[in-house]
C-alpha positions, 0 to 999 in steps of 0.5 A, a space after each residue: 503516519 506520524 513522526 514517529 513512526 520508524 523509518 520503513 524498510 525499502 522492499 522489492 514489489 516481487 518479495 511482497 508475495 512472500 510477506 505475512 499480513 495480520 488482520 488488523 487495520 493499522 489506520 484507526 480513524 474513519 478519516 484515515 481510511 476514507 482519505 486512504 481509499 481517495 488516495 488508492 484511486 488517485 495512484 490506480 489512476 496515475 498507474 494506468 493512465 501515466 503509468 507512473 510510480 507511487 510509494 506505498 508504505 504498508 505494514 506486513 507481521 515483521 514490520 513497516 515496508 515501502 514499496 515503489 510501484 504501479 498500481 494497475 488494480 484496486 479491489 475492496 479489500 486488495 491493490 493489485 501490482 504488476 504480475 499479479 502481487 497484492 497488498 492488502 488494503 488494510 495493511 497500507 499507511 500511506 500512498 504517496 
């Protein structure tokens, strides 16, 4: 993300299943989705080993959300939350 990128809306992790995902992928550099998947492992650690929360900042049709969450599960395409919402991995900025 940039500077200039807008300021994301705070959302709760139980609305996202109501959310429309584009097929897009919103990173366009290699390096991006490569440092994206590095940082999808270090939070699907940090969720189920410490059990902490990450933000995750994605991007659905309306617009740029931010989620503060633990992640329990990365597929290829999907990170699973608790109660089984999902977030598409090509929709997601960043993981902080």
């Amino acid at each position: 993300m940039t500077n200039t990128t807008p300021t994301p809306v705070l959302i709760e992790k139980e609305n996202i299943s109501g959310l429309k995902f584009p097929d897009a992928d919103v990173l366009t550099s290699k390096e991006e989705i490569k440092m994206r998947f590095f940082n999808l492992d270090r939070a699907l650690k940090l969720g189920n080993l410490e059990h902490n929360k990450i933000k995750i900042i994605f991007e659905d049709s309306e617009g740029i959300k931010q989620v503060n969450t633990t992640v329990w599960g990365v597929t290829d395409k999907r990170v699973i939350l608790k109660q089984g919402v999902v977030i598409p991995i090509h929709r997601i900025y960043e993981i902080i």
